[in-house]
C-alpha positions as CSV (number, residue, x, y, z in Angstrom):
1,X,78.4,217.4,106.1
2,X,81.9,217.3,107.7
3,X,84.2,218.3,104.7
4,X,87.7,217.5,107.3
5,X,88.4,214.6,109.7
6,X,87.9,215.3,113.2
7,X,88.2,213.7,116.4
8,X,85.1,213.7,118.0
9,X,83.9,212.9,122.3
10,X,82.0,209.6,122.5
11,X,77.8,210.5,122.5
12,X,77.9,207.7,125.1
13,X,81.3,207.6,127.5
14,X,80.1,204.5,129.4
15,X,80.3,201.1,127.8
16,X,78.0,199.4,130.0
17,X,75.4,201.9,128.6
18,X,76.2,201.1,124.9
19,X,73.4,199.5,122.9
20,X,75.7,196.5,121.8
21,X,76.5,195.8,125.7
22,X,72.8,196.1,126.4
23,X,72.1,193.6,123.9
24,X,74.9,191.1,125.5
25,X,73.8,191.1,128.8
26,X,70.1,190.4,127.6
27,X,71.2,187.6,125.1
28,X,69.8,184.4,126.7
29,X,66.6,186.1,126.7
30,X,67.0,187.4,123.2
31,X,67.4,183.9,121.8
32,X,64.5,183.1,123.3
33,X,62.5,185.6,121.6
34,X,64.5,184.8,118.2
35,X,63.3,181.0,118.6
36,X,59.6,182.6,118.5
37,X,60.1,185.0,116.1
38,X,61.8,182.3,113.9
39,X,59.2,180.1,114.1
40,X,56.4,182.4,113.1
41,X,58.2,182.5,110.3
42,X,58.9,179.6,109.3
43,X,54.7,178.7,110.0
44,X,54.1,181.6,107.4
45,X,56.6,180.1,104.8
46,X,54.8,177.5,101.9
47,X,56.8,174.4,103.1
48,X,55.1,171.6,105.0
49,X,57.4,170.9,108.3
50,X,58.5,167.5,106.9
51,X,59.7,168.6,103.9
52,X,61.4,172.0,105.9
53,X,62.8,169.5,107.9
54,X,64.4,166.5,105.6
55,X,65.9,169.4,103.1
56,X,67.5,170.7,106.5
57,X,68.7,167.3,107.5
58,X,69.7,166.2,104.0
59,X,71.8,169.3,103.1
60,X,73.4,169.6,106.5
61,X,74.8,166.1,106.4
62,X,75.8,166.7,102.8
63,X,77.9,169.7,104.3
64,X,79.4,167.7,107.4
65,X,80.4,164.7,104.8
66,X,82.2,166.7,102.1
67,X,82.7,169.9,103.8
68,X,83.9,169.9,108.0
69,X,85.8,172.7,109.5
70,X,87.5,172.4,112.8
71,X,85.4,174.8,114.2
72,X,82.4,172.6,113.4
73,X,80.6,171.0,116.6
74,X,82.2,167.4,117.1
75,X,78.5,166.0,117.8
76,X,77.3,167.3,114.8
77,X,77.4,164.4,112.6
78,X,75.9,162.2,115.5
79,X,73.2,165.0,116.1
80,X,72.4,164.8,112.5
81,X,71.9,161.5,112.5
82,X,69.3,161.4,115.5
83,X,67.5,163.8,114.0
84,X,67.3,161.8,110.6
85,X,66.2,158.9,112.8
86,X,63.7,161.2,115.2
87,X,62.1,162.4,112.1
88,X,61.1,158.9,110.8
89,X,59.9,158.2,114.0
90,X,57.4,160.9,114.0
91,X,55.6,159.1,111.2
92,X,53.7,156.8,113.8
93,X,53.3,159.6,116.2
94,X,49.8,160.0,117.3
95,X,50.3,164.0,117.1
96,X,52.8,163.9,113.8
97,X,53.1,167.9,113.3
98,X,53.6,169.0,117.1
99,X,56.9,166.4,117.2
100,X,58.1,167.7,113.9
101,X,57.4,171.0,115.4
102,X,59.5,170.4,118.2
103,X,62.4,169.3,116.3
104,X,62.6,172.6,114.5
105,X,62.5,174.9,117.6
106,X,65.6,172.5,118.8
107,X,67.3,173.6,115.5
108,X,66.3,176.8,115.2
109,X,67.4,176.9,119.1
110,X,70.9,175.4,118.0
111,X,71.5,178.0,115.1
112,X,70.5,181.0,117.6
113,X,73.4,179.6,120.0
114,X,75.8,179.2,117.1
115,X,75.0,182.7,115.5
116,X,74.6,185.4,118.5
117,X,78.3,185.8,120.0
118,X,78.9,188.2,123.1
119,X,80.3,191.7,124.1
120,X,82.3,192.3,126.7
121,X,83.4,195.6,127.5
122,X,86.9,194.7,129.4
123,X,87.9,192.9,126.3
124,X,86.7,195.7,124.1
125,X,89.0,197.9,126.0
126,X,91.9,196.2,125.4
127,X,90.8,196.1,121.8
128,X,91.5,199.5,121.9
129,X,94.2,200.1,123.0
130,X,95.8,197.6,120.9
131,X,94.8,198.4,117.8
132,X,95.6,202.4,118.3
133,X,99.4,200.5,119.0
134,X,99.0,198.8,116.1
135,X,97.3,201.2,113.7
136,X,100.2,203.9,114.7
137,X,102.8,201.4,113.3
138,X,101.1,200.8,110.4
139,X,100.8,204.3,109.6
140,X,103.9,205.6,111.1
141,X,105.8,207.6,108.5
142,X,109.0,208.4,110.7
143,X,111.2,204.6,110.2
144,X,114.5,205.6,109.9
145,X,114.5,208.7,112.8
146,X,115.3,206.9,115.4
147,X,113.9,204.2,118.1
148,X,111.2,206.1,119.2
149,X,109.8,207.0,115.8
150,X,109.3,203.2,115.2
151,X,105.9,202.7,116.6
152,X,104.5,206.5,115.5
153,X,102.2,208.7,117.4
154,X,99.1,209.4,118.0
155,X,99.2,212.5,116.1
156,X,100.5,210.1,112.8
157,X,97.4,208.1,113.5
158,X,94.9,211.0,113.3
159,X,96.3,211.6,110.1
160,X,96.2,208.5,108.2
161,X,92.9,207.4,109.4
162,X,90.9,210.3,107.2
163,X,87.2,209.9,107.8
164,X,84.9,212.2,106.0
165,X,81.2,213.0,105.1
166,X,78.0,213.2,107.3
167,X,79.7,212.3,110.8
168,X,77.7,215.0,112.7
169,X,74.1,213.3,111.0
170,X,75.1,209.9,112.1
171,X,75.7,211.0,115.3
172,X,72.4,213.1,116.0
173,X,70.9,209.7,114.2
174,X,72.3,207.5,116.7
175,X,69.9,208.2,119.7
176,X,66.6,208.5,117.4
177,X,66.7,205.3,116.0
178,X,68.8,202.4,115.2
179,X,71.7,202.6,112.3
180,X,73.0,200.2,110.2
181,X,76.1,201.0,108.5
182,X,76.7,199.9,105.0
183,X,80.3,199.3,103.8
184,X,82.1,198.6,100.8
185,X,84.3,195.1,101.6
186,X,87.7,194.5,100.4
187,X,89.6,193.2,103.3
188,X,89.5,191.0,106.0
189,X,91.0,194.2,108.0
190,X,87.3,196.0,107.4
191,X,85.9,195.1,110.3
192,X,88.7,195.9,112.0
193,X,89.4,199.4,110.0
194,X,85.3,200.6,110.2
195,X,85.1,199.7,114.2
196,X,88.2,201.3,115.0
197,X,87.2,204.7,113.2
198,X,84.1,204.4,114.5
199,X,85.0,204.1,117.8
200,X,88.3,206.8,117.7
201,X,87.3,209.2,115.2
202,X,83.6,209.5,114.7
203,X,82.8,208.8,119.2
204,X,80.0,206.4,118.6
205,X,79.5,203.1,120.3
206,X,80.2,199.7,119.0
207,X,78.0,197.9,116.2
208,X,77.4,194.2,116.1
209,X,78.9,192.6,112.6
210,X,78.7,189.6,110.6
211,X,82.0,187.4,110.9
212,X,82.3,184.5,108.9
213,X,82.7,181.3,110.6
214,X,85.5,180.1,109.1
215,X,87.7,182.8,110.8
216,X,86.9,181.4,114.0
217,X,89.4,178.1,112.6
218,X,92.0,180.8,114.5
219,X,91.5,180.6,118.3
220,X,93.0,184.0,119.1
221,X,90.9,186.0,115.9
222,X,87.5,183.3,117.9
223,X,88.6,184.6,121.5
224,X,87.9,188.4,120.2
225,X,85.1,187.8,118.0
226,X,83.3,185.7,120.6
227,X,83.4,189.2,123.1
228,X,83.5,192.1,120.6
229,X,79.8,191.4,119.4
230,X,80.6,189.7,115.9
231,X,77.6,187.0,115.3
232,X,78.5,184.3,113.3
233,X,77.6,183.6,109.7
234,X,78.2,180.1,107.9
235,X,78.2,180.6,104.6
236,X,77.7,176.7,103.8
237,X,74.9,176.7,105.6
238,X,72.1,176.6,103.0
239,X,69.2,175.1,104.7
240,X,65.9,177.0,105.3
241,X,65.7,176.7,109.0
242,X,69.4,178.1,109.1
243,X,68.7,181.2,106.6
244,X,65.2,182.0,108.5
245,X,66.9,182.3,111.1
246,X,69.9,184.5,110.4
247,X,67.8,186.8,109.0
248,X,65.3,187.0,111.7
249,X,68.2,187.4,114.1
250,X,69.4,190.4,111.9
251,X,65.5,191.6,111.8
252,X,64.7,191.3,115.2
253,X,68.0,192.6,116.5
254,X,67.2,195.9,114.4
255,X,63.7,196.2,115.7
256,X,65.1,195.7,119.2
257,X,67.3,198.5,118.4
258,X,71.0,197.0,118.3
259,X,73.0,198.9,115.4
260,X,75.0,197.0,112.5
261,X,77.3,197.0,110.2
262,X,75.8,194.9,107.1
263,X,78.3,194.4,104.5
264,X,76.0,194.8,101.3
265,X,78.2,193.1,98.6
266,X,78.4,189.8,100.7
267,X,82.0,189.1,100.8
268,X,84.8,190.9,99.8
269,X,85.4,192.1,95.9
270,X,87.0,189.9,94.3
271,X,87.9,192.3,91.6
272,X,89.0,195.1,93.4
273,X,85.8,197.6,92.2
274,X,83.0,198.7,94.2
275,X,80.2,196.8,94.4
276,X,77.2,197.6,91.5
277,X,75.2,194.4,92.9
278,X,74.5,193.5,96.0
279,X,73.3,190.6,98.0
280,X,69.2,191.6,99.0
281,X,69.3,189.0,102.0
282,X,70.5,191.5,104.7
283,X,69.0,194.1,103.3
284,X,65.4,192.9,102.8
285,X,65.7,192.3,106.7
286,X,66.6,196.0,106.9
287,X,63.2,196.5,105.3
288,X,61.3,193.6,106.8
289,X,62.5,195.2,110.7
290,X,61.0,198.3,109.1
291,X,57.5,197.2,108.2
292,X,57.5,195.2,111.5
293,X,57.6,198.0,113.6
294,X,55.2,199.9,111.6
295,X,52.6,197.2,111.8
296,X,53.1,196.5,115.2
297,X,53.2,200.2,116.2
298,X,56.8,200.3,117.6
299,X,58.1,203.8,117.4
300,X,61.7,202.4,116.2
301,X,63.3,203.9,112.8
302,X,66.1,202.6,111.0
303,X,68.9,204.4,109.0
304,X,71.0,203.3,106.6
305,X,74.9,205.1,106.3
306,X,76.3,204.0,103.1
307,X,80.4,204.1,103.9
308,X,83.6,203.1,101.3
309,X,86.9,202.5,102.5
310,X,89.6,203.4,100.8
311,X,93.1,201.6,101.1
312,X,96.2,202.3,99.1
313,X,96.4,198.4,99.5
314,X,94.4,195.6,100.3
315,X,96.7,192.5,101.5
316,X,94.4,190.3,99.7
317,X,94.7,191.3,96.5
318,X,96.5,188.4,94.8
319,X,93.8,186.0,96.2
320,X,91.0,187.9,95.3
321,X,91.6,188.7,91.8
322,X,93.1,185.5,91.3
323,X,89.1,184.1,92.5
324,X,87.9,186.9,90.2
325,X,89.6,186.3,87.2
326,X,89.3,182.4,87.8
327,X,85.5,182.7,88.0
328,X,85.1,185.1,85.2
329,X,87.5,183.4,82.7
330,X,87.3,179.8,83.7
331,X,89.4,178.1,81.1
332,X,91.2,181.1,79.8
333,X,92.6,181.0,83.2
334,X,95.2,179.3,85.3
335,X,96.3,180.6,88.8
336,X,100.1,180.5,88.9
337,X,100.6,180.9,92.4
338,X,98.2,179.4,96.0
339,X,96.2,181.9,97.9
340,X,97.9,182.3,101.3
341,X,96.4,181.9,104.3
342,X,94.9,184.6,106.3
343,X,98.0,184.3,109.0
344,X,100.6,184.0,106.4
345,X,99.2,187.2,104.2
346,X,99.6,189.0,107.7
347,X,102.9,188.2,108.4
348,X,104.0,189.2,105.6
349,X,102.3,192.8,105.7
350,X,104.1,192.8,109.5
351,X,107.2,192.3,108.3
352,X,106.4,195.0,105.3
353,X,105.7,197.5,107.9
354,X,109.2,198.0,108.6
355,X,109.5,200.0,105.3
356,X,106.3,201.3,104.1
357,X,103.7,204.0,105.6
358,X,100.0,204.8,104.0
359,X,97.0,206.0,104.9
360,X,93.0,204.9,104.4
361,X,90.1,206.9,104.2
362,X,86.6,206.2,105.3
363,X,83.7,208.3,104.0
364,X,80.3,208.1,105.5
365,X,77.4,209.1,103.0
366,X,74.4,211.2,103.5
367,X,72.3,208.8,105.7
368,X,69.3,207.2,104.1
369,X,65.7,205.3,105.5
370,X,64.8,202.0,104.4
371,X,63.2,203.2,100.8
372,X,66.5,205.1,100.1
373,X,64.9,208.7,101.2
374,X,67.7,211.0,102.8
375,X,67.1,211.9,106.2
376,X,67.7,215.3,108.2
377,X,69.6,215.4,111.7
378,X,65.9,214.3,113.3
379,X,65.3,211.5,111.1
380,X,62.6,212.8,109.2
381,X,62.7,211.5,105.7
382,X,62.1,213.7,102.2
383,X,61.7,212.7,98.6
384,X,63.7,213.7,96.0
385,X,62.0,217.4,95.8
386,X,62.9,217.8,99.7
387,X,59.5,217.7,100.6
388,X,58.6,215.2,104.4
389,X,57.1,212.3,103.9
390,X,56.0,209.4,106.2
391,X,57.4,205.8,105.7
392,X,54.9,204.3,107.0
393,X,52.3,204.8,103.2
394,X,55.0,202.5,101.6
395,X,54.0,199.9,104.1
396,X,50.2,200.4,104.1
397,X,47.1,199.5,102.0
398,X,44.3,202.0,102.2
399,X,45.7,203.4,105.4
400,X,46.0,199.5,106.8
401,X,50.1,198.3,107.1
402,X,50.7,194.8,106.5
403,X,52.8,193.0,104.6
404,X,53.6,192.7,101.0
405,X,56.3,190.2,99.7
406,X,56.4,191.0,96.6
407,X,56.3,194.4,97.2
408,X,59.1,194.9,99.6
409,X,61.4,193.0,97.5
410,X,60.6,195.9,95.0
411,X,62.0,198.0,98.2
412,X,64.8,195.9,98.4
413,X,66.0,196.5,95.2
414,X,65.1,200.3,95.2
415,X,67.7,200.1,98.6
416,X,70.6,198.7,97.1
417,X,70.4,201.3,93.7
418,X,70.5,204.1,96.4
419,X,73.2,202.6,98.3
420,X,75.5,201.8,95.3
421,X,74.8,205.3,93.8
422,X,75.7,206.4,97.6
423,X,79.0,204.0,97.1
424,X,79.8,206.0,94.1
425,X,79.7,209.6,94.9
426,X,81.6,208.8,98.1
427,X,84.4,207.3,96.9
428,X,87.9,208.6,97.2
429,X,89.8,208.9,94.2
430,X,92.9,208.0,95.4
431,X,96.1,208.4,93.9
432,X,97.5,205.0,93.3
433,X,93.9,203.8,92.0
434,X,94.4,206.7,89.3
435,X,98.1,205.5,88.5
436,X,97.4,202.2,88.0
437,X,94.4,202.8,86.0
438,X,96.6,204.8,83.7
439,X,99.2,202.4,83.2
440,X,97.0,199.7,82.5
441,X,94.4,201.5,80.0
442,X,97.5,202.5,78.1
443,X,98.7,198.8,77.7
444,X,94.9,198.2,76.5
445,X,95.6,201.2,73.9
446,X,98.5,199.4,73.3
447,X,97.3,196.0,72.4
448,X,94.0,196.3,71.2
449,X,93.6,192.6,70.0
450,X,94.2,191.1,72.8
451,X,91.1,190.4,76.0
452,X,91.9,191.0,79.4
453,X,93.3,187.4,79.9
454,X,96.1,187.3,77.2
455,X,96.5,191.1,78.3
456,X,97.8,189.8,82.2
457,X,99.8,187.0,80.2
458,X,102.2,189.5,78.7
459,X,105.4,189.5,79.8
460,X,106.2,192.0,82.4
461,X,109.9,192.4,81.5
462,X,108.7,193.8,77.6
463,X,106.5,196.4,79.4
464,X,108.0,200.2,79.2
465,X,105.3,203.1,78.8
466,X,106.8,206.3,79.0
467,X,106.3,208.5,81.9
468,X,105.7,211.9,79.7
469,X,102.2,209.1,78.4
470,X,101.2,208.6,81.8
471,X,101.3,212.0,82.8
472,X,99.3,212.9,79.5
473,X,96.7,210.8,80.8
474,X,96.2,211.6,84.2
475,X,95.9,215.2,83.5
476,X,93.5,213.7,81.0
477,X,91.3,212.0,83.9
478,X,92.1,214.8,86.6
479,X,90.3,217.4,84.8
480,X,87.2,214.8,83.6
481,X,87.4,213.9,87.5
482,X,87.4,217.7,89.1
483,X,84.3,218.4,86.8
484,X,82.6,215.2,88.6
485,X,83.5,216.5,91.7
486,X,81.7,219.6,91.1
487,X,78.5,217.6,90.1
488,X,79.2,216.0,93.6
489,X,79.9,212.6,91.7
490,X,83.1,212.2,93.1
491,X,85.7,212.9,95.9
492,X,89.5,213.3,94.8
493,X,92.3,213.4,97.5
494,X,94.6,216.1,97.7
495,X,97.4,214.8,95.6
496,X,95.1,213.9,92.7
497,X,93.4,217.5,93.4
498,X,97.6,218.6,92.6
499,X,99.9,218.0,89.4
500,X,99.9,215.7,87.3
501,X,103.4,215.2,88.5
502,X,102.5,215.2,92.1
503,X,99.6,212.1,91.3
504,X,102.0,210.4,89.7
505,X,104.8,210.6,92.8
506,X,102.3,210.2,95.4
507,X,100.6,207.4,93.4
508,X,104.1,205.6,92.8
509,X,104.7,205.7,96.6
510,X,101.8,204.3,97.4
511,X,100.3,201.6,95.0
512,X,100.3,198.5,96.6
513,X,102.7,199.3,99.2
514,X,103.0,195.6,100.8
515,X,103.0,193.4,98.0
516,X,106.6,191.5,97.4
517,X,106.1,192.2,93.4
518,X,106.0,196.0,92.8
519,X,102.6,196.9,90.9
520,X,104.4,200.0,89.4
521,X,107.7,200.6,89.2
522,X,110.3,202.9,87.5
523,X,112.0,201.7,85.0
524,X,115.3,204.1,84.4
525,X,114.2,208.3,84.4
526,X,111.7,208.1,81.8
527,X,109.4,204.8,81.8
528,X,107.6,203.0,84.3
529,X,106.5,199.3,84.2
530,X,104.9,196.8,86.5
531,X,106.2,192.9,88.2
532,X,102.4,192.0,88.4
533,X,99.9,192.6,85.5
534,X,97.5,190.9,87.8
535,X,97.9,193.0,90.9
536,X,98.2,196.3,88.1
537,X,94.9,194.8,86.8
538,X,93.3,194.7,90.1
539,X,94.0,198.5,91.7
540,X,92.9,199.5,87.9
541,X,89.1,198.1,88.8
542,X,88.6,200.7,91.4
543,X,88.4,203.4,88.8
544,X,85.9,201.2,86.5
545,X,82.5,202.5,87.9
546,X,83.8,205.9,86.6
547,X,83.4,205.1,83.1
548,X,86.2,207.2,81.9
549,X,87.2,207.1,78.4
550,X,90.3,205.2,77.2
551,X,91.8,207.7,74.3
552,X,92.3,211.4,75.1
553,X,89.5,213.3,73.3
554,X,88.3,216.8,74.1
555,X,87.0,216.8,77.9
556,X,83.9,218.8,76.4
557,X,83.3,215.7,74.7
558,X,83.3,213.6,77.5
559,X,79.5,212.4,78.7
560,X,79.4,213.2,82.5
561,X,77.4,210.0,83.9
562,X,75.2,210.8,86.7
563,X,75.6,208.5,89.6
């Protein structure tokens, strides 16, 4: 495991020999397999074609009534329409199934078009060099020395972008099978964030990634998308052709050997802590690519790379809890301010930049197979006790493969434990995540009758908590956290591996860096409050999974939780 960031060489220099641009150039041909594959699916499934076919119509016209995007085809409600009416037709047809057939493979034909984008190395290129222009400014520490300090260095960006953990597995991985990176997803920028380090820190080639279709409302965010190998999910798509065949795109894609980057939880968290439960579509493809190449005797293996980010900041943030506590409250609720759009939340952090440096850290875990087994630099799997095993038993009957529904949603399930566990040990602690969760448990110490949503309905101005209390209580959590570190439980960075007194400064400069309202703030020499219980709220929630008590008791008495 790689303990230190490093730069590494790219395992494949040429782009035009990447597995992603491989992929691209065979994409018309690709869809064409997806229609079959699609369809064999959807012949397997328990619905009779007419039914399959009017939910499909009946919900997508439901969608383009009360629900239209701009980016939405402007034929679609006429297409909808004549496929309503073709349908009805089909009634009298002499050969009824074979037309209704047809009219699926047209769908399933139109969904394929809509969800495989391109990749186009030229484009990708200038990706690059943009984003290491942009990524220095947003990291540049030196504002304030002069002109040429205002867009950083190269030397500033290798420093800020930390990535950690099994970087020399993944690539040894990469050329014996294909990878699919699992992330932890708090941003909008993740994509962005995970493809850059992948690309300038860790030297290995490009993944194809789920981008919402929504995002392509934005013609410039479309134009890169559409050539940087994003396909395109529509999350109000809820039909059965659609779904079938999104996930046989992500299932035969795998088999075919393109790499991913799946993000497990769904969406982004709305709460600010990692995910404990994630979606099982995506990942039952994972495991349905799996048993497909075992039954079909296709020497392809998969790998799964759990990685969290870790951000001082997530520009969301104010949206995002505002959904979370919305959702989780309801009526207890009320949102006192409208989300922002995605354009207006960045120009905002632009215009922040000018005063503010930070830093992010990605950590790669130890790299799993589809049943959550670890895997060695060759790919061979062992249980829990280190000793090999074959994948392919947990796929077979008496020696025969074949598939088992039931069963491999069992596997599913087993998948997403070892990836959240995975999640868990990886994480960074970093230092503003600590402050924050101080500050707030201590205004929970504070006013014990009150829930969570009269506790963010305080007023800010009557908040003052002593900073000799909040340095009580980090030292409190620091040594709870450096005996979970030990246990390899947890990761700390190095100012929350320091003082108390160097957390807390390090933390202060950090939390929430490009919010307008400060999440913490000092108040005079000796207290510290906050301008946002809601935002304070939020950066608390990436401690949670830790489970760390709120009084100070004895740390001997502390019960350790194994992740």
């Amino acid at each position: 495991m790689t303990k230190t960031s490093e730069q590494y060489d790219h395992i494949i220099p040429n782009l035009k020999d990447w597995p992603i641009s491989q992929f691209s150039e065979d994409r018309d041909a690709f869809i064409q397999r997806l229609i079959e594959y699609t369809m064999q699916k959807l012949k397997r499934s328990d619905d009779e074609i007419y039914e399959l076919l009017s939910k499909t119509i009946y919900l997508e016209r439901k969608r383009v009534k009360h629900n239209p995007w701009h980016v939405d085809p402007a034929d679609e409600k006429f297409y909808l329409n004549s496929l309503l009416k073709e349908l009805e037709q089909t009634k009298g047809s002499e050969n009824t199934p074979l037309e209704q057939t047809k009219i699926v493979r047209r769908l399933v034909n139109r969904y394929s078009e809509e969800i495989i984008g391109h990749f186009i190395p030229k484009t990708y290129l200038f990706a690059r060099k943009f984003l290491t222009a942009f990524f220095k400014r947003i990291f540049n520490n030196g504002w304030g020395r002069g002109h040429k300090w205002i867009w950083g260095t190269k030397q500033d960006l290798k420093n800020k972008i930390k990535v950690d953990g099994y970087i020399e597995e993944v690539r040894q991985l990469f050329n014996k099978g294909t990878v699919v990176i699992v992330p932890t997803h708090y941003s909008n920028l993740d994509s962005i964030m995970i493809g850059y380090g992948i690309d300038s820190k860790i030297g290995i080639p490009a993944f194809s990634y789920g981008a919402g279709l929504n995002l392509y409302d934005y013609e410039i965010l479309a134009y890169f998308m559409n050539r940087l190998g994003a396909y395109r999910v529509d999350r109000r798509k809820k039909n059965p052709i659609y779904l079938e065949t999104l996930k046989s795109m992500a299932s035969l894609s795998l088999i075919e050997g393109l790499n991913h980057i799946f993000f497990p939880g769904g969406t982004r968290s709305r709460s600010g802590a990692i995910e404990s439960k994630l979606k099982l579509g995506l990942l039952n493809s994972v495991i349905d690519a799996q048993r497909h190449c075992i039954t079909h005797d296709i020497n392809q293996k998969i790998f799964v790379v759990p990685l969290v980010i870790g951000y001082h900041f997530v520009l969301e943030a104010h949206s995002l809890i505002d959904q979370h506590l919305k959702i989780t409250g309801k009526e207890k609720y009320t949102r006192r301010r409208k989300r922002d759009s995605m354009f207006k939340t960045i120009r905002k952090f632009l215009f922040a930049l000018r005063r503010h440096d930070s830093e992010v850290y990605l950590s790669l875990g130890r790299p799993m197979d589809v049943m959550g087994n670890f895997v060695d630099n060759e790919g061979r799997s062992f249980d829990e006790r280190g000793k090999e095993l074959s994948i392919d038993k947990y796929f077979s009957s008496e020696d025969v493969p074949h598939q088992d529904t039931q069963r491999e949603s069992v596997y599913t399930r087993i998948l997403a434990d070892r990836i959240v566990k995975s999640f868990k040990r990886e994480n960074h602690v970093l230092s503003s995540h600590l402050l924050a969760f101080v500050l707030f448990t201590l205004l929970r110490e504070d006013n014990p009758e009150l829930d969570i949503f009269d506790l963010i309905k305080i007023s800010t101005k009557d908040i003052e908590v002593p900073i000799e209390r909040v340095l009580d209580k980090i030292e409190f959590y620091q040594k709870i956290l450096k005996e979970r570190v030990e246990k390899g439980e947890a990761k700390l960075t190095p100012a929350v591996e320091g003082t108390a007194m160097e957390c807390f400064k390090d933390g202060l400069r950090n939390i929430g860096v490009y919010h307008n309202d400060k999440v913490i703030k000092l108040i005079g020499k000796k207290n510290v409050g906050t301008e946002d219980m809601r935002l304070l709220y939020y950066y608390h929630n990436k401690m949670e999974h830790y489970e760390l008590p709120v009084k100070l008791v004895p740390v001997d008495q502390v019960y350790n939780k194994e992740f």
